[in-house]
N, C-alpha and C positions, 0 to 999 in steps of 0.2 A: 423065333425068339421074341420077337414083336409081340407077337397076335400074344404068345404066354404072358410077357409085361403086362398089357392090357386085362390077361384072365385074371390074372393074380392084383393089379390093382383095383380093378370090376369087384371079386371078391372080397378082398379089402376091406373097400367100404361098405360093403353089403354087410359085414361082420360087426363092423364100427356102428352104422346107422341102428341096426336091432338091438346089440346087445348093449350101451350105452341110453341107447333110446328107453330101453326097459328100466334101463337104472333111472333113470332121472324120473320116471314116473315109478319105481318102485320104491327106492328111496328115499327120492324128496319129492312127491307126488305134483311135480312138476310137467304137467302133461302137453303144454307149448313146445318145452324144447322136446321131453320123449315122443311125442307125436311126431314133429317135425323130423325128426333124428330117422324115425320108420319110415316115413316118408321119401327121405334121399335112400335110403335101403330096399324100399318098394321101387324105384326108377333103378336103381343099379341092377336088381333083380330083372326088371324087363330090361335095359339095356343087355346084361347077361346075353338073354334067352333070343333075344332079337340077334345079337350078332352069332351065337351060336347056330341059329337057322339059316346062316346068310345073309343075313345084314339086310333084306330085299327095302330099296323104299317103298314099294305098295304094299308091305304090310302094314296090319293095323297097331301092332308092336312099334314101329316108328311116328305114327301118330300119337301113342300112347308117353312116349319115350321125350318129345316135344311139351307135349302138356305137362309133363315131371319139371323139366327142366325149367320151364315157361315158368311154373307152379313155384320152384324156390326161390329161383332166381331175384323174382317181382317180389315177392311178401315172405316167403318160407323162411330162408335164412340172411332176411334182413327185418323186418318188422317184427317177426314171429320171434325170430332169434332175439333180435334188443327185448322184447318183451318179456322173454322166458328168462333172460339174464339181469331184469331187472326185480325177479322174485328174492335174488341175492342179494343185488346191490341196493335197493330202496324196498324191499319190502313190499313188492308190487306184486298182490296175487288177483286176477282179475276175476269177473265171475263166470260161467257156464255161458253163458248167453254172451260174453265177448270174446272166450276163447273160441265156441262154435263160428262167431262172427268173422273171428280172424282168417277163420280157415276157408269158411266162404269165400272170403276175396278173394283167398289166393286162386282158392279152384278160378272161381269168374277170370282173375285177372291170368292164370293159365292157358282157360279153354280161347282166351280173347290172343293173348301173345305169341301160342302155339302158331299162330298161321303166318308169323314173318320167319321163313328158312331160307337158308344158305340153296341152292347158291345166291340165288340174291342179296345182295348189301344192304340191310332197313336199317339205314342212320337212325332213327326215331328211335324206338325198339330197343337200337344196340346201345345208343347214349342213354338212356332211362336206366338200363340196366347196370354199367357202369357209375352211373351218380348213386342211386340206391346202395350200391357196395361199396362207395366212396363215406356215405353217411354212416353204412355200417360199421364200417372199420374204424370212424373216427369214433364208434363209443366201444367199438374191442379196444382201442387203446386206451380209456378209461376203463374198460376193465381188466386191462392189463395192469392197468396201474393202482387199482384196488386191490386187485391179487398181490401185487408188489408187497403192498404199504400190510398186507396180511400177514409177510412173512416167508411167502411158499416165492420166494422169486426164483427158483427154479422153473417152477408152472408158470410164471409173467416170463420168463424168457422164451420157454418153449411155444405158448400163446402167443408170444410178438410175430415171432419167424413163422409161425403160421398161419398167422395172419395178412403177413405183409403178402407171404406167396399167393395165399387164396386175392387177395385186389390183384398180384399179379395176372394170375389166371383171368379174375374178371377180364381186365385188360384184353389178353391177346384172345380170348376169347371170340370177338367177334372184330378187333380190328388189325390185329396182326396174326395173319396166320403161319405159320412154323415153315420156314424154307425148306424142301426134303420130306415133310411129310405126306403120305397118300391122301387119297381120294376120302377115306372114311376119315381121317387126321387121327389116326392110329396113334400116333406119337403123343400128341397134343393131352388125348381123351385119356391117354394111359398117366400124363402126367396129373391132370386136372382132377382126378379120380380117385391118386394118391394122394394128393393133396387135401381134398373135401376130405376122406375118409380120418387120414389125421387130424384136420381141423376138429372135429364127431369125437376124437379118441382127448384131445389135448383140453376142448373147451370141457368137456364133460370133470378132467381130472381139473383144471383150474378154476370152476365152479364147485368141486366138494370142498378142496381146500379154504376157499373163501364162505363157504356156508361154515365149516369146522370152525372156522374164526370166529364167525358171529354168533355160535353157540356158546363159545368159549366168553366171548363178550357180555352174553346176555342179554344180545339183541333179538334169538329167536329162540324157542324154548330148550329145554335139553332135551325133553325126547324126542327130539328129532336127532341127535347127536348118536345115538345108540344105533339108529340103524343108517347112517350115513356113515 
């Protein structure tokens, strides 16, 4: 019943990250957050496939699996993500050449973070990653509260709560780990996984709502409103 929890939140998000990811670059050709959104779907996919063969650590699927994680953690779904969420909120669409740029770091700052693992403890590593998602969340909750002030406080409440979980997660992530959990942290990864994947489901619906507003407003044009 475990190992299924994990299948079925593994899947999940693997659902979440593609088909929302498409949406944001098909509908509001918003290709930071769609990108990124494939991107946690492309790691659930090798996390998938990795545990389905065994979980072994000397494959290269686990090296692969690191580099993902490494990869959002640091830049993916905190600079990427304020960035992608400030095409709503200020009207910030960057060019080809800084969205390519953005994604570069992330890789760089992946390929470089991928090599501090468990078991070992890298305070460094783990505090960085923890502040970065502390700064992120302090502008989800300004976007929650744009959402709000939109109308759609449905989407600002379901956005709050999942957001606060996702800094949870950051959290226990690398300093407290779940009493009763196994060796792979079954438990942990099945929650964290849930968790990201509705983060993917909930920011994607409380970004149409707030773009709907500002078409409504007349801050961005109407034809974008027809296919959002």
């Amino acid at each position: 019943m475990k190992d299924l929890l994990f299948m079925l939140a593994d899947l999940w998000m693997i659902f979440a990250g593609f088909f929302f990811g498409w949406k944001f670059i098909r509908r509001f050709g918003n290709y930071l957050l769609g990108l990124e959104w494939m991107v946690v779907a492309t790691s659930g996919s090798n996390f998938l496939l990795w545990a389905l063969l065994g979980g072994h650590e000397d494959s290269v699927l686990y090296d692969i699996a690191y580099f993902f994680d490494a990869f959002s953690r640091s830049v993916g779904i905190t600079l990427i993500l304020v960035m992608g969420l400030m095409r709503v909120t200020h009207r910030y669409k960057p060019s080809v050449a800084v969205d390519v740029g953005v994604f570069a770091l992330a890789a760089v700052a992946g390929l470089y973070l991928q090599q501090f693992r468990p078991p070992v403890f890298h305070a460094g590593p783990a505090t960085f990653y923890v502040v970065v998602n502390a700064l992120t969340t302090l502008f989800l909750a300004y976007f929650t509260w744009r959402v709000w002030k939109a109308g759609a406080a449905g989407h600002a409440f379901a956005l709050g709560l999942v957001s606060l979980a996702g800094s949870a997660i950051a959290i226990i992530y690398d300093f407290f780990p779940l009493a009763g959990d196994d060796a792979h942290r079954t438990i942990f990864y099945t929650a964290a996984l849930a968790t990201w994947g509705t983060q993917m489901c909930v920011c994607y619906l409380a970004y149409r709502a707030l773009h709907v507003r500002t078409v409504a407003t007349g801050v961005e044009p109407a034809a974008h409103a027809a296919r959002a």
